[in-house]
Structure formats: structure tokens, C-alpha cells
C-alpha positions as CSV (number, residue, x, y, z in Angstrom):
1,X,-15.6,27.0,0.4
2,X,-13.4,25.0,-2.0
3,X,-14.6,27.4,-4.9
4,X,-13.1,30.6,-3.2
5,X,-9.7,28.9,-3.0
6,X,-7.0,29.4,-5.8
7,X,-5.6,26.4,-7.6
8,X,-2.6,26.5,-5.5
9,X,-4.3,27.0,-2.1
10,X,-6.5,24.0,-2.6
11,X,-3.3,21.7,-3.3
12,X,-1.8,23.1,-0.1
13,X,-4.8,22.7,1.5
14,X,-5.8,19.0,0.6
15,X,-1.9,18.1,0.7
16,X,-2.2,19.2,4.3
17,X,-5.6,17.4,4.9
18,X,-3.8,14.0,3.6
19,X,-1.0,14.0,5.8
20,X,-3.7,14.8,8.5
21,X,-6.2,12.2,7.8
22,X,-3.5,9.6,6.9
23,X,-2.0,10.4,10.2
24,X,-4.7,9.7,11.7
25,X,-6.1,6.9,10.1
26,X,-3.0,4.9,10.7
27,X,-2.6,5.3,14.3
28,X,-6.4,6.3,16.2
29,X,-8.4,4.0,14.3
30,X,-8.8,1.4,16.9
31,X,-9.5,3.5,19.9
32,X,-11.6,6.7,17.9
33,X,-14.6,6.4,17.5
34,X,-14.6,10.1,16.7
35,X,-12.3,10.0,14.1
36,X,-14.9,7.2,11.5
37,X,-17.4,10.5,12.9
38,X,-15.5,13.0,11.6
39,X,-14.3,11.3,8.2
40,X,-17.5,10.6,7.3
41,X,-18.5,14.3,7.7
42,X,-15.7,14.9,6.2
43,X,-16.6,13.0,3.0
44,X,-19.9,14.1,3.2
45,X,-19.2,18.1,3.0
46,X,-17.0,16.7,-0.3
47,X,-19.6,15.2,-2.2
48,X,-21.4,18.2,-1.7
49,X,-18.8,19.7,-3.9
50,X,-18.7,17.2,-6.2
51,X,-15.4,15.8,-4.9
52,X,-14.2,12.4,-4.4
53,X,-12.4,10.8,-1.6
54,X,-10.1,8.5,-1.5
55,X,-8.8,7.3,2.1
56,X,-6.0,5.7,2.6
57,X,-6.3,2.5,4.9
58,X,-3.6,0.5,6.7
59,X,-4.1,-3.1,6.2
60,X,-6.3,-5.1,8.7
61,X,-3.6,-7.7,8.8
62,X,-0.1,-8.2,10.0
63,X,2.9,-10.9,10.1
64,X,1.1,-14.1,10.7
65,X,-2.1,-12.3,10.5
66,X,-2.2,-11.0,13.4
67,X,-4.8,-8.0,14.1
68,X,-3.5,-4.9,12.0
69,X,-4.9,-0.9,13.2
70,X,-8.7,-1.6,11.0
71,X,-10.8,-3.6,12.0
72,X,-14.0,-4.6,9.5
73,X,-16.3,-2.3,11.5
74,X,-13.8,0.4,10.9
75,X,-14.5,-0.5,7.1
76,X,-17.7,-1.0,7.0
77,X,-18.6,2.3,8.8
78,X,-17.2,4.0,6.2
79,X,-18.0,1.8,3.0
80,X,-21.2,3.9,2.3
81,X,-19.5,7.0,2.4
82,X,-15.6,6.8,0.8
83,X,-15.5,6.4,-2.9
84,X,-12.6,4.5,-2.9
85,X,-9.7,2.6,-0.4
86,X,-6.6,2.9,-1.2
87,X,-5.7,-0.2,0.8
88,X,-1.7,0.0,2.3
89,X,-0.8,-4.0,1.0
90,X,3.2,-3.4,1.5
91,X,5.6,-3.0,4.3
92,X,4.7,-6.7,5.5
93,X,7.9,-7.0,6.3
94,X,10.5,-4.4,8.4
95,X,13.9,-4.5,9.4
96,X,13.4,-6.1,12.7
97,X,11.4,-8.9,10.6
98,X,13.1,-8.9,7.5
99,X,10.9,-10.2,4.2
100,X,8.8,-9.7,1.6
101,X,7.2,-6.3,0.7
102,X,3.8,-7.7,0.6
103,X,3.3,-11.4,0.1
104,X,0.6,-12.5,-2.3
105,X,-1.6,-15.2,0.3
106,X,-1.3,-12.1,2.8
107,X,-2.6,-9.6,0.2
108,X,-5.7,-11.6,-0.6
109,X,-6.6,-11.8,2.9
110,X,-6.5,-8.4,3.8
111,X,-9.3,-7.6,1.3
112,X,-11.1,-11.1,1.7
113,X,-10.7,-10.2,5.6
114,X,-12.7,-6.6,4.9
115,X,-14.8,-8.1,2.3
116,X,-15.6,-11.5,2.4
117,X,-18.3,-11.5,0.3
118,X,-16.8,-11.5,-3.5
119,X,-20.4,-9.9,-5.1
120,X,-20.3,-7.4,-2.5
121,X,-20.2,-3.5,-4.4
122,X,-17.6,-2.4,-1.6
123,X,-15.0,-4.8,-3.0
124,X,-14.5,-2.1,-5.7
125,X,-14.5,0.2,-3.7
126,X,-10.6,-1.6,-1.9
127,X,-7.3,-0.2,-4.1
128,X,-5.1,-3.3,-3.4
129,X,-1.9,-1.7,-3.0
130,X,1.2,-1.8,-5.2
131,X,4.7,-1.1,-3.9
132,X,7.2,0.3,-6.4
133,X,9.9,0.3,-4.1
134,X,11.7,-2.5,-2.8
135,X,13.8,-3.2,0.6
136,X,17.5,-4.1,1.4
137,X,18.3,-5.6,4.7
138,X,21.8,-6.2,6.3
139,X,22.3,-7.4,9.7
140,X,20.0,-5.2,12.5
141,X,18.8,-2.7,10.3
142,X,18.3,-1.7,6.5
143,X,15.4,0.2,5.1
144,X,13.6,1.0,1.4
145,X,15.1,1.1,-2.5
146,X,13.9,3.2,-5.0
147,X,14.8,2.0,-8.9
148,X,18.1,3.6,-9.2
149,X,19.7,2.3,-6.0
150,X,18.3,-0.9,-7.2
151,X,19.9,-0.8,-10.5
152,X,23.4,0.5,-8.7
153,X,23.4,-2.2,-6.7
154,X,22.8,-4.5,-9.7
155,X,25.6,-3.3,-11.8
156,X,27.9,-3.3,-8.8
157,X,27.6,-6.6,-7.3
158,X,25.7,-8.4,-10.2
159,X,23.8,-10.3,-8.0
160,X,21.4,-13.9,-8.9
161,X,17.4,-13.2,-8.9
162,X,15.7,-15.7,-7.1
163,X,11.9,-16.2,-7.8
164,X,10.2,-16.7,-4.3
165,X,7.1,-19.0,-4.6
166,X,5.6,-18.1,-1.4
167,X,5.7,-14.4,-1.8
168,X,5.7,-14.4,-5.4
169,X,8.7,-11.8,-5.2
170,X,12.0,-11.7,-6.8
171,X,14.8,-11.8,-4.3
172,X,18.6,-11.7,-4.2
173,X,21.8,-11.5,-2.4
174,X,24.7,-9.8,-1.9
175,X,27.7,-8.4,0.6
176,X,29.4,-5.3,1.1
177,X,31.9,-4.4,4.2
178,X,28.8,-4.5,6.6
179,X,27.6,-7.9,6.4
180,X,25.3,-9.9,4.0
181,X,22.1,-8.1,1.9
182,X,19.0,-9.5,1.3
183,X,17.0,-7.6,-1.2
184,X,12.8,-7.9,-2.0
185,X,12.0,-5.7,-5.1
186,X,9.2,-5.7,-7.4
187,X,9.3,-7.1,-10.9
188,X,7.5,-7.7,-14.0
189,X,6.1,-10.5,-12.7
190,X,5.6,-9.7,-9.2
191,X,3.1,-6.6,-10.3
192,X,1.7,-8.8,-13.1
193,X,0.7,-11.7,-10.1
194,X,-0.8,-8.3,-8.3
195,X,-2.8,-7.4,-11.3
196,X,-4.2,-11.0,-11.5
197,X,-4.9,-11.1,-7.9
198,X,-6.5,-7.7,-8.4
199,X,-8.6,-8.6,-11.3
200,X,-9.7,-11.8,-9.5
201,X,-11.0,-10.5,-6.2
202,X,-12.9,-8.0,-8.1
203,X,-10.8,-4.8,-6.6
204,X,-8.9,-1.4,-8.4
205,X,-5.2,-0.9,-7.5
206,X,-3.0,2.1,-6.1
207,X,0.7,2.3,-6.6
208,X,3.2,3.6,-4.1
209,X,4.5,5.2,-5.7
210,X,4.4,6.9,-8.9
211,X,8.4,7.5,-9.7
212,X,9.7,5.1,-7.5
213,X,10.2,1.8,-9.7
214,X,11.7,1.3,-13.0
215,X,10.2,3.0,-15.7
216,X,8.7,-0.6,-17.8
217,X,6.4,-1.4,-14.7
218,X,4.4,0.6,-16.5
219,X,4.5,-2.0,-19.4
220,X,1.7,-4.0,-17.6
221,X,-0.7,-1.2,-16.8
């Protein structure tokens, strides 16, 4: 099938097939049953064509660890099959519960929660996610920052960096004509803790996304 499509086709057609898959892999994987059926058909007519898959997986923790959309038979259902997880470790924290993007002591238990055994082959199989972006809050609301609104708001408002122990994440303050900001964005030393944390558990890592953060993350890589 895949060798009768033109280059283009395929990159609509797997484009669509993501939204799809991710779609449903972050909302039906609790109560489907059909849908671990169907992805692992799914990888299987793949490997036939020599492709790789690579599914992305919505963290099986929450705030105060509570029970996230996987569970570990959700993982381990599809461990033999899926080359790779490219596991969602960011968006911890929301404007209704303002915070981190994705505190370190939560990251490591989302994979040690999937994996718990360190010597187990599937742990390289987990990309621990990498967010790029950052979040500003204000007062019942705020949403996502991409590099360039975070050096505006830098430059504007020249703001202190504050070095948060608990999350290992930079954070800062500031106000504008709608209340106080509190800001959570990556840093060289937030991805490097990351990439330590990675390298210890034994895992790869993913990046959302590519274009999103300031251009000397990519120092550490």
C-alpha cells in the first residue's frame, strides 16, 4: 500500500493518521479495549513495510499523582509491538492549577510507574518528554510561550529568574494592566537536569517541539 503512494500523499496520509491515533490515544485509552487491538495491528501491517512507530503516550500520572488516561496494562499491551514511546512529560500544570511544566520527581515517576524495573528492554523503548515551550499565568487564566514571546516579555519587563528546587525550573514574575504573571520556561539547566534524568533511568527523549524554544537548547543535545 505505502509503496503506491507519492512522497506527498504519504505525509498527508501519516499526518492524518497521527492526529488520529493521538486523538485517540489521549482520550479512549481507559475505556477501549479495541483501540490497544487496533494499534497493535496497526503497528504490525507497518513493520511489514519496514516502518517504525512511534506512539505518542499521555503520562500515566497527574497532579499529586493521581491516575493519568494509561494505565501499565495499557503499556505493557503494546510494549512488544511499538518501537518507541514518545511519553507526553509536560503540561503538569494548567491554568486552573497554575505550575511547573513538568516537575522533575513527577517525570521520574511516570516512567518508573510504566517501568519499574530499570533492566527492563521496554525502558528504551519510553521518550521522556521535553517541553520547549513555557507557560504564563495571570489571575483565572493564561496559557503557553514560545521563545520569542518569552524573550519580549524579558526585554519588556526585565524580570528576576528564580531557580525552583522542587521542579528544577526557572521561574519569574511580573505585572502588566491585568494582574500579576507567573512564568515557568525551560532553561539550560532545566533540559540539562532532563537529560540526566533521561540518561539515568535508561530512557531516549522527545522534544515538543522542534522550533518552539530558544535556539541554544540545542547547545546540550
Amino acid at each position: 500500500m505505502y509503496d503506491e503512494l507519492t512522497k506527498k500523499e504519504l505525509v498527508h496520509f501519516l499526518e492524518l493518521l497521527y492526529y488520529i491515533v493521538h486523538s485517540l490515544s489521549c482520550y479512549y485509552f481507559l475505556t477501549s479495549r479495541e483501540l490497544v487491538h487496533f494499534l497493535e495491528h496497526f503497528a504490525e501491517d507497518f513493520h511489514a513495510e519496514n516502518k517504525k512507530v512511534i506512539l505518542v503516550l499521555p503520562p500515566p500520572l497527574m497532579q499529586r499523582n493521581s491516575q493519568g488516561m494509561v494505565g501499565v496494562e495499557d503499556f505493557e499491551a503494546l510494549a512488544p509491538v511499538m518501537d518507541a514511546f514518545s511519553l507526553m512529560t509536560y503540561d503538569y500544570s494548567n491554568p486552573m492549577s497554575p505550575g511547573p511544566n513538568s516537575p522533575l520527581s513527577w517525570m521520574r515517576s511516570c516512567v518508573e510507574t510504566l517501568v519499574p524495573e530499570s533492566a527492563s528492554p521496554y525502558r528504551r523503548k519510553i521518550l521522556l518528554g521535553l517541553n520547549f515551550y513555557g507557560a504564563d499565568y495571570v489571575p483565572g487564566g493564561g496559557g503557553p510561550i514560545l521563545g520569542q514571546q518569552f524573550i519580549e516579555i524579558l526585554t519588556k519587563h526585565k524580570p528576576k529568574l528564580v531557580w525552583d528546587a522542587t521542579s528544577s525550573e526557572h521561574t519569574f514574575q511580573y505585572k502588566t494592566g491585568i494582574g500579576s504573571h507567573v512564568v515557568y520556561y525551560p532553561s539550560l539547566q532545566s533540559i540539562k537536569d532532563r537529560l540526566d534524568l533521561a540518561n539515568e533511568l535508561g530512557t531516549g527523549i522527545s522534544i515538543w517541539e522542534i522550533g518552539q524554544g530558544l535556539d541554544y537548547f540545542f547547545d546540550l543535545l
